[in-house]
VEXDREN-237491 format. One record per residue (C-alpha): residue in one letter; x negated, y, z negated; residue number from 1. Coordinates in steps of 0.05 Angstrom, whole numbers, plus 5000, padded with zeros to 4 digits. Layout:
# residues N
+----+------+------+------+-----+
: aa :    x :    y :    z :   i :
+----+------+------+------+-----+
:  a :    X :    Y :    Z : NUM :
...
+----+------+------+------+-----+
# end
This chain:
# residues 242
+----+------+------+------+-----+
: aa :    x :    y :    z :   i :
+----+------+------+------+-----+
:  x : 2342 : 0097 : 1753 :   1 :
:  x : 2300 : 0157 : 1739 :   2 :
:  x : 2236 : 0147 : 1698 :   3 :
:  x : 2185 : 0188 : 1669 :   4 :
:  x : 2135 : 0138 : 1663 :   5 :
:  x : 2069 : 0164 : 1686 :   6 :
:  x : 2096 : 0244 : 1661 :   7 :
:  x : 2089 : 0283 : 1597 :   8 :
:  x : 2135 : 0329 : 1572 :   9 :
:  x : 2107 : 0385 : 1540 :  10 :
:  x : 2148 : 0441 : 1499 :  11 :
:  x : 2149 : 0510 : 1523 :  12 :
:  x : 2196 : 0539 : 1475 :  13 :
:  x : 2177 : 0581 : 1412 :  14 :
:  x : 2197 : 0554 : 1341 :  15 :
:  x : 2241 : 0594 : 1302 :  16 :
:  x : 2264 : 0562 : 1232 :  17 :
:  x : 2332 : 0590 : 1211 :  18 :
:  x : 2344 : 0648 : 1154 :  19 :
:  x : 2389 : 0613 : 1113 :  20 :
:  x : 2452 : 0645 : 1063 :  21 :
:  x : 2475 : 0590 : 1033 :  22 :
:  x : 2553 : 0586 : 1001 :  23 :
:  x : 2522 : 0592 : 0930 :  24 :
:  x : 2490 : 0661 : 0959 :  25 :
:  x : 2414 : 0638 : 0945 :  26 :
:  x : 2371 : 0652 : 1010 :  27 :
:  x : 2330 : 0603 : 1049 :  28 :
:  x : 2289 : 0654 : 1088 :  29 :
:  x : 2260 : 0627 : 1166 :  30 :
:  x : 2206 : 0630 : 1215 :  31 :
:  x : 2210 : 0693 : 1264 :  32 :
:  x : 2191 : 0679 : 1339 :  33 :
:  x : 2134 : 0726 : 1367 :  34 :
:  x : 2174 : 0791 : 1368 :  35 :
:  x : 2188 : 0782 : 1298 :  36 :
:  x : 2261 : 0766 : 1312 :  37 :
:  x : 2298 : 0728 : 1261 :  38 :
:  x : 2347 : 0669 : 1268 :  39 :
:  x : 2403 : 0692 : 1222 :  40 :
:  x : 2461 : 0634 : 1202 :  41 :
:  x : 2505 : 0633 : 1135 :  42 :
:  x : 2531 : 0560 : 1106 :  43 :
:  x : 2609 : 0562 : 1107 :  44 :
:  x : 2659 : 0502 : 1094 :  45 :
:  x : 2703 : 0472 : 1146 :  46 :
:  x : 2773 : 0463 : 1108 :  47 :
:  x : 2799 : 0417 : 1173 :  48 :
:  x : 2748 : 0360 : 1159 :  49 :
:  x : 2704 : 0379 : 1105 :  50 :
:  x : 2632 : 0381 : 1134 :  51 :
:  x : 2589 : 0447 : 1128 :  52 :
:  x : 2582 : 0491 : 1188 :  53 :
:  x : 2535 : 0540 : 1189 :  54 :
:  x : 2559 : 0608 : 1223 :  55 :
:  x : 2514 : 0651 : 1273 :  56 :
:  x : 2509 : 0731 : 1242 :  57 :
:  x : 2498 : 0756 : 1179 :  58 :
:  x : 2531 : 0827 : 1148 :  59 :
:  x : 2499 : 0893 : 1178 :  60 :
:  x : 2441 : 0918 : 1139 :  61 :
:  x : 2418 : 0848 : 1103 :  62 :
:  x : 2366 : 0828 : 1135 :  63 :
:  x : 2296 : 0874 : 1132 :  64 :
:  x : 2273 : 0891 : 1198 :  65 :
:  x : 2341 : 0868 : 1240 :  66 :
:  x : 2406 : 0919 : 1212 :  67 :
:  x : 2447 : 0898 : 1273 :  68 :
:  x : 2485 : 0844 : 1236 :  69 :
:  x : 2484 : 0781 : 1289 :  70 :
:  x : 2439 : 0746 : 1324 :  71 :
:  x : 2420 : 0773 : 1401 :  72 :
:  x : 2417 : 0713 : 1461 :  73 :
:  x : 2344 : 0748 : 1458 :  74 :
:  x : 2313 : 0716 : 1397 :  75 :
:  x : 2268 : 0662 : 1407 :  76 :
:  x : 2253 : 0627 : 1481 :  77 :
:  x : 2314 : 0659 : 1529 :  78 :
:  x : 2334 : 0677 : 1599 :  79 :
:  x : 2354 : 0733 : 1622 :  80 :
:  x : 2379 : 0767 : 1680 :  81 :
:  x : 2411 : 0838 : 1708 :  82 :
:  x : 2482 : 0847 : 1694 :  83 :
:  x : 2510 : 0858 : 1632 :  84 :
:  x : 2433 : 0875 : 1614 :  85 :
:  x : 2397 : 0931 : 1651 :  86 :
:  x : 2440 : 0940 : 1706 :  87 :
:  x : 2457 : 1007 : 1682 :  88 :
:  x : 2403 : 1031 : 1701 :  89 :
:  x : 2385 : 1084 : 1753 :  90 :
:  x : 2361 : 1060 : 1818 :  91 :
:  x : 2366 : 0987 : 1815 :  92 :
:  x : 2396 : 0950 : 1882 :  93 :
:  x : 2473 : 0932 : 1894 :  94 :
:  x : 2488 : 0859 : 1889 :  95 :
:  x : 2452 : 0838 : 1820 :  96 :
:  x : 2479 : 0780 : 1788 :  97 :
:  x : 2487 : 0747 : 1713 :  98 :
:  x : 2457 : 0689 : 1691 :  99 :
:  x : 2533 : 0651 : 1700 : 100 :
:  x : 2539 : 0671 : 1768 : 101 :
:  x : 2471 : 0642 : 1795 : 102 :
:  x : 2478 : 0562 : 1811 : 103 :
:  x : 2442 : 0515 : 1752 : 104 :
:  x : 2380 : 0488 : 1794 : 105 :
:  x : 2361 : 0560 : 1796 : 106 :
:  x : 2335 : 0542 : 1729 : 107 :
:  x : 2301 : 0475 : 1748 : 108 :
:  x : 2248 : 0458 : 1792 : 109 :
:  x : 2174 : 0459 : 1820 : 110 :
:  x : 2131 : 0505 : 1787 : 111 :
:  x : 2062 : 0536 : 1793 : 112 :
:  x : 2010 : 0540 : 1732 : 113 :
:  x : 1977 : 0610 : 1724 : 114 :
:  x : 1923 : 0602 : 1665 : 115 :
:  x : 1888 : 0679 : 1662 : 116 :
:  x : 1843 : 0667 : 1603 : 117 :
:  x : 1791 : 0700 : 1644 : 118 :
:  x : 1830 : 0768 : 1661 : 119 :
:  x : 1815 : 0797 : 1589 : 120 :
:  x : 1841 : 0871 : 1579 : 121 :
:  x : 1864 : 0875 : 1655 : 122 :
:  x : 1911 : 0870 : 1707 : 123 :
:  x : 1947 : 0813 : 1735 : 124 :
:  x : 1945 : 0822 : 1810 : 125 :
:  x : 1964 : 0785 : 1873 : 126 :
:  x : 1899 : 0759 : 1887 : 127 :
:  x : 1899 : 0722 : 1816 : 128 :
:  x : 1966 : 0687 : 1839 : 129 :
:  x : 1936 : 0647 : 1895 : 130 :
:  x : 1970 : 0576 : 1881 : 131 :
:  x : 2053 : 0623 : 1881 : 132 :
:  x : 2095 : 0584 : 1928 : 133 :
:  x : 2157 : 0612 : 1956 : 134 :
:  x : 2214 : 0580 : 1916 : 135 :
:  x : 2165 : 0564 : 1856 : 136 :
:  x : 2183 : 0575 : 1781 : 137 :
:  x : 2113 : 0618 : 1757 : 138 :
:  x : 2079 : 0602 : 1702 : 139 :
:  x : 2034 : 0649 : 1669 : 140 :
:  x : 1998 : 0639 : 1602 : 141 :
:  x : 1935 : 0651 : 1578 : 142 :
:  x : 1897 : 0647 : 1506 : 143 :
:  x : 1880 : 0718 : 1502 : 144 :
:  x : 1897 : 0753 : 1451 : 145 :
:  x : 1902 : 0836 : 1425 : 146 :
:  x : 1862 : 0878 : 1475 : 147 :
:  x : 1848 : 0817 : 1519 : 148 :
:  x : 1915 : 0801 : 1535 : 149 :
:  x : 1931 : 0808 : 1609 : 150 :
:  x : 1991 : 0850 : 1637 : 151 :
:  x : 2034 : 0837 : 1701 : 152 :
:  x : 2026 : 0903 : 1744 : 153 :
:  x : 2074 : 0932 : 1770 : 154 :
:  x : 2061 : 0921 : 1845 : 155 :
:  x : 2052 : 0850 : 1829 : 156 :
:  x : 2119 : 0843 : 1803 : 157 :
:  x : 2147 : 0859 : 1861 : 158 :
:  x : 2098 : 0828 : 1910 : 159 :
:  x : 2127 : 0767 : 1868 : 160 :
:  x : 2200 : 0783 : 1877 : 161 :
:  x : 2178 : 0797 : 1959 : 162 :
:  x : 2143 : 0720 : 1961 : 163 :
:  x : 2219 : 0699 : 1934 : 164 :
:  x : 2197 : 0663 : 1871 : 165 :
:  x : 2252 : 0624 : 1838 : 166 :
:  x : 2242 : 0636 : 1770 : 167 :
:  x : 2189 : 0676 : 1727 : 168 :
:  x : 2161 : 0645 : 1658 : 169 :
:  x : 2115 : 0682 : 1614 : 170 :
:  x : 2074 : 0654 : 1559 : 171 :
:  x : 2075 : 0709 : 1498 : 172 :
:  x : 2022 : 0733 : 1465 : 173 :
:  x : 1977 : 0711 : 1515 : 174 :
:  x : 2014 : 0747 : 1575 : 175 :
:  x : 2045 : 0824 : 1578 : 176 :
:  x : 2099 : 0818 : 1626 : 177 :
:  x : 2125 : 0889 : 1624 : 178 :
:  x : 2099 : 0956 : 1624 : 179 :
:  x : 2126 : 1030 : 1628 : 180 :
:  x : 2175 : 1011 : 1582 : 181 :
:  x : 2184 : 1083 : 1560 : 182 :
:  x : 2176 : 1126 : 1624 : 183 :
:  x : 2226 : 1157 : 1655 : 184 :
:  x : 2276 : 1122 : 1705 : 185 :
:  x : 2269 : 1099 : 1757 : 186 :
:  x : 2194 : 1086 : 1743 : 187 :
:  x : 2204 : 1043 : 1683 : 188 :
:  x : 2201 : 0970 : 1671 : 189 :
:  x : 2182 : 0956 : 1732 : 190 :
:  x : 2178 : 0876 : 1717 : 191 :
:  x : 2253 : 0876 : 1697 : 192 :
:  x : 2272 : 0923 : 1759 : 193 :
:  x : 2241 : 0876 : 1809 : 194 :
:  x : 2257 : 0807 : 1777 : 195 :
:  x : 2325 : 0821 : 1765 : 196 :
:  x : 2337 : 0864 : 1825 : 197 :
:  x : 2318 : 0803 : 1864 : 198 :
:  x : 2363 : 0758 : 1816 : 199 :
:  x : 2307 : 0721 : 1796 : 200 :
:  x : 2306 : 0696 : 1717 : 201 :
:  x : 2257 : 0716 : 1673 : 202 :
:  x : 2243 : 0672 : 1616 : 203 :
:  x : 2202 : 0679 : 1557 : 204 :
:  x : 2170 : 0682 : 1505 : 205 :
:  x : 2143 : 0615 : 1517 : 206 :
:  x : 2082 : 0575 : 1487 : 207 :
:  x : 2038 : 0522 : 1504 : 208 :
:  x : 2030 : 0540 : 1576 : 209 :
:  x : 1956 : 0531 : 1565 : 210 :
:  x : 1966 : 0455 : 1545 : 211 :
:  x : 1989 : 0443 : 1609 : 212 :
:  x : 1933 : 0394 : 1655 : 213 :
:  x : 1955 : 0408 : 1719 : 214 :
:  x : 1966 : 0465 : 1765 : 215 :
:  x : 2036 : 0449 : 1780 : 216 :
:  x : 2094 : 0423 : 1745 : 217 :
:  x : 2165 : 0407 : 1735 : 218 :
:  x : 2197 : 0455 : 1692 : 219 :
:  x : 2272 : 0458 : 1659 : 220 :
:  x : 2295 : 0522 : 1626 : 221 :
:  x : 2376 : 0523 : 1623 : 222 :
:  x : 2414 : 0574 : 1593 : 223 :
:  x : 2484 : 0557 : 1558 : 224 :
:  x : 2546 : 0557 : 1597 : 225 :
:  x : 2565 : 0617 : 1574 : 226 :
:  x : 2600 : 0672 : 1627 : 227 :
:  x : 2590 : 0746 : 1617 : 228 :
:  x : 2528 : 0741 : 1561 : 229 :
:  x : 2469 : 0772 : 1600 : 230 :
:  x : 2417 : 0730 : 1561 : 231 :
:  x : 2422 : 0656 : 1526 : 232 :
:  x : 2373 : 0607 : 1487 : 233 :
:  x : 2338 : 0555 : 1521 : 234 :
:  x : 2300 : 0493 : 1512 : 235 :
:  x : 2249 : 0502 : 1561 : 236 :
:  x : 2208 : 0441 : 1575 : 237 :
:  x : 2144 : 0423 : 1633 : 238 :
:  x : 2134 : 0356 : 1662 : 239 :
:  x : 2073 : 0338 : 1687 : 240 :
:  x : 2035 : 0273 : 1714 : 241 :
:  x : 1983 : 0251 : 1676 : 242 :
+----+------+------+------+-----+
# end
């Protein structure tokens, strides 16, 4: 029998609280996650057995800030990966793969804890990484915040893909995982080029990295079951001995 006695389990996923229309039409509004994305359900009736269900979307246009009209597999604590995602664009390698195709304990397993509270306002490089494994799930949070926050250079993203990490996790605020976002391709993004050009997840925004004792851990982070959506939800948790 497996026992966590002698672990703790600590939560890595963001809170998000649910914008609520109910059937009578008054609105419960929610809790956004750090990007200010809303969870977005409406209360409807099940006719077959009579219980309330409460439906994922909302119409185009009624929520301020989000006009799309449904809720992304990006809102709150997710994984993502290349296909289906970013794999149109320019310059990235053949053979990238969605999160259904990858096997499940690609999202389980040993990983390494990367506190940078003391890189304020600069670059995360390789020789701030020294405890990255090959095969670990990374780690990275840190309690910085506005012009303190650390960002993931591009050269160490893929340094990180070349030591064959299994899985990247990114504490947010605390952490800036991506840069470049609006140069031209094939010199943007370059986190999301190398992670998913490699295959390897990337989840985030997650909290509480900075709660965590120990310099490595045991983390879970599984995305539904769901084939051909390029990111899904998680419930990412750490386990560490205490």
């Amino acid at each position: 029998m497996i026992s966590l006695e002698g672990h703790r389990i600590v939560d890595l996923s963001w809170e998000l609280v649910s914008r609520v229309t109910r059937m009578d039409q008054t609105v419960e509004e929610g809790k956004r996650d750090v990007y200010n994305m809303p969870w977005i359900v409406e209360e409807t009736y099940n006719e077959q057995d009579g219980t309330i269900e409460h439906l994922v979307a909302c119409n185009a246009g009624t929520v301020s800030a989000w006009p799309v009209g449904g809720v992304s597999g990006h809102m709150g604590s997710h994984v993502q990966l290349g296909i289906g995602h970013n794999d149109n664009w320019t310059g990235l390698p053949d053979g990238m793969k969605g999160i259904w195709e990858m096997p499940v304990d690609t999202y389980y397993g040993e990983a390494c804890v990367c506190r940078l509270d003391h890189l304020k306002g600069q670059p995360i490089l390789p020789e701030h990484l020294s405890n990255v494994r090959e095969g670990d799930i990374v780690l990275m949070g840190s309690t910085n915040t506005d012009d303190d926050i650390p960002w993931i250079e591009g050269d160490t993203a893929y340094w990180l893909a070349e030591k064959k990490i299994k899985m990247l996790g990114v504490g947010v605020p605390g952490i800036r995982w991506e840069t470049k976002q609006l140069d031209p391709e094939p010199d943007n993004c370059p986190t999301h080029r190398a992670m998913t050009g490699a295959n390897i997840p990337i989840v985030y925004p997650l909290v509480n990295i900075e709660a965590l004792s120990r310099d490595r851990c045991f983390v879970m982070s599984l995305p539904l079951n769901v084939e051909r959506m390029e990111g899904t939800w998680v419930r990412a948790i750490a386990i560490e001995e205490v």
